[in-house]
N, C-alpha and C positions, 0 to 999 in steps of 0.2 A: 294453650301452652303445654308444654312437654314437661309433666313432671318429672320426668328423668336427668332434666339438663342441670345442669350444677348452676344455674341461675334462676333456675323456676321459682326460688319464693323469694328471692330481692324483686326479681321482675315484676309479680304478682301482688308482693307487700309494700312495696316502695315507690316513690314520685321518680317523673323524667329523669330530674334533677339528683335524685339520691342513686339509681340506675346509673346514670353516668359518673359520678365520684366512685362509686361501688366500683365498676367495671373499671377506671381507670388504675385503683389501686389496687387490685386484684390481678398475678399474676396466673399465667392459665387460663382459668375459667374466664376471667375479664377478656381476653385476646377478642372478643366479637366486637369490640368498639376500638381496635387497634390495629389498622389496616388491613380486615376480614376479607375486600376480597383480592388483594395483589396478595393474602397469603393464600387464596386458595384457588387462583387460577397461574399460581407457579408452583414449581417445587420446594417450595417454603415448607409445608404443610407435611412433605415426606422426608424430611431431615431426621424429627425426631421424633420419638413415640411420646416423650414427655411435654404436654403441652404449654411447661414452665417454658419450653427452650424454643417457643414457638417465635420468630423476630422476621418481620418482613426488611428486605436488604433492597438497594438499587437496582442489583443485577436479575431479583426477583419480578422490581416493576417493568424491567425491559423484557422478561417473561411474558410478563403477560400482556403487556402490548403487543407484544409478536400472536400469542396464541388469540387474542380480539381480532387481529388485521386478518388471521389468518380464516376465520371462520365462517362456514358461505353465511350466514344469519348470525345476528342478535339483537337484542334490544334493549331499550331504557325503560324504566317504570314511571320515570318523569313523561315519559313519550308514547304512554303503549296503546294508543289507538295508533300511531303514525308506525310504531313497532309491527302491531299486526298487519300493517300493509307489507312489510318489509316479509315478514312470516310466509302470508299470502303469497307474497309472488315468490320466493323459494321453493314451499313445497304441494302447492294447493297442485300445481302441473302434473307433480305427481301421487299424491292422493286427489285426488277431486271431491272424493265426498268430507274432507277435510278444510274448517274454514275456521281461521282465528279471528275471535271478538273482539272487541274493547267490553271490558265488563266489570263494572263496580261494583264490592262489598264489602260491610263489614269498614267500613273507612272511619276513619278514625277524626279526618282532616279535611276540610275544602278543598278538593280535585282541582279545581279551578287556581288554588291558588298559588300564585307563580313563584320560581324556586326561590328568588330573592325574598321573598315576604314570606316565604315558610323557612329560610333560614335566621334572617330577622324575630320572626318567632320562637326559635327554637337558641336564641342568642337571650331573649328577654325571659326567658322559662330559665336557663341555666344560669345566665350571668356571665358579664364579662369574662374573670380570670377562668370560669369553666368553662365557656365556650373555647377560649382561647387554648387552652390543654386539648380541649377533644382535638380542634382543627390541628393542631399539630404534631397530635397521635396518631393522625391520618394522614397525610401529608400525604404520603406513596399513594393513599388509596385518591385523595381528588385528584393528584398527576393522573392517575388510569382514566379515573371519570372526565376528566378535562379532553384526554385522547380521545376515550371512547365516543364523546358529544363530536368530537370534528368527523372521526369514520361515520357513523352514525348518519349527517347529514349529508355527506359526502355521498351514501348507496340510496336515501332519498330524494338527492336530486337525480339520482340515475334512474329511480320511476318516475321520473315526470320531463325526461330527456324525450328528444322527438323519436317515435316509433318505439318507445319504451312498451306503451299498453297493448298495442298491436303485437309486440314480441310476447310480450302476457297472454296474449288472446289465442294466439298460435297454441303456445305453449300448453294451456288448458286446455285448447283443442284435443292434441296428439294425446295426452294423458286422458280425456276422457274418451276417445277412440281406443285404445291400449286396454283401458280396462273395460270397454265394452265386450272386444273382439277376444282377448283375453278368459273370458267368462268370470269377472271379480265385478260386473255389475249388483250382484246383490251381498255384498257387505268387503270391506279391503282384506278380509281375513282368507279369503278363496282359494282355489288354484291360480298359479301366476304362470300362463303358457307363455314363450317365447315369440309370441307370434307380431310382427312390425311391418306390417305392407309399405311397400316404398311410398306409398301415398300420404302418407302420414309422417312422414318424417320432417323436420324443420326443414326451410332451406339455409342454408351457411351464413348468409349473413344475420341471421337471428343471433347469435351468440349464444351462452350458458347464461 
């Protein structure tokens, strides 16, 4: 933990449950359990310098739904082995020696266990009337996560659509030809020449 952050010793010295009473009466410094991220994938976050006046709005979650849909990649941390495929076929084409894991640490919770029974959990830890405060201090933020889960499955059934992996395979082709021919075969840090033989190039109906 960040002893700098204005929460470091509730965090540190306090239960789930006292963490979230703390953080919801806590103007400011509490905002991380007060719809954290539609306030900081909109311009919520650049209104004001005082983090008292920190308030995520509607016009803020349609922000950031715009700015998710708009984005070639992203992912979920409920999903991120399915994530790193998503990763993968973005950018591995063009890093090649670039590959994203699934990779556990440090966990705190049963990986395995499904959102429903980790929110049931996290309802039996807090309690009723305090669960029922968090969920609706967040409101803005599960409208985004709700969105984000439908785009989300939406660009994974688009790698497993017919000639999806084949357009994959292309694709790491040409990027590993590029940086052969290129001279970036021993490490991505190298000279990056312009150099694209028509041979290597996609043909058109591959797509981006």
């Amino acid at each position: 933990m960040n002893a700098d952050m204005p929460d470091h010793a509730v965090a540190r010295d306090a239960s789930f449950a006292e963490y979230v009473a703390w953080s919801l009466a806590t103007r400011g410094e509490g905002a991380i359990l007060r719809n954290h991220q539609v306030h900081h994938l909109s311009s919520a976050a650049y209104r004001a310098d005082d983090p008292e006046n920190w308030r995520a709005t509607a016009a803020d979650l349609s922000e950031a739904k715009a700015l998710i849909a708009g984005l070639p990649v992203f992912g979920l941390v409920r999903q991120f082995r399915e994530s790193c495929r998503l990763l993968n076929a973005q950018y591995k084409p063009h890093l090649p020696a670039v590959t994203f894991r699934d990779w556990a640490e440090n966990v705190s919770s049963d990986p395995g266990l499904s959102e429903d029974a980790a929110l049931a959990a996290i309802r039996a830890e807090l309690g009723d009337a305090a669960y029922t405060a968090l969920h609706a201090a967040n409101a803005l933020d599960l409208e985004l996560y709700a969105f984000a889960k439908v785009e989300f499955e939406r660009r994974m059934r688009g790698l497993d659509r017919p000639f999806a992996q084949l357009a994959y395979e292309l694709k790491l082709l040409v990027g590993r030809t590029r940086q052969r021919l290129s001279g970036r075969g021993k490490g991505i840090g190298s000279q990056l020449h312009p150099l694209e033989p028509a041979y290597v190039r996609l043909p058109p109906w591959v797509g981006n």
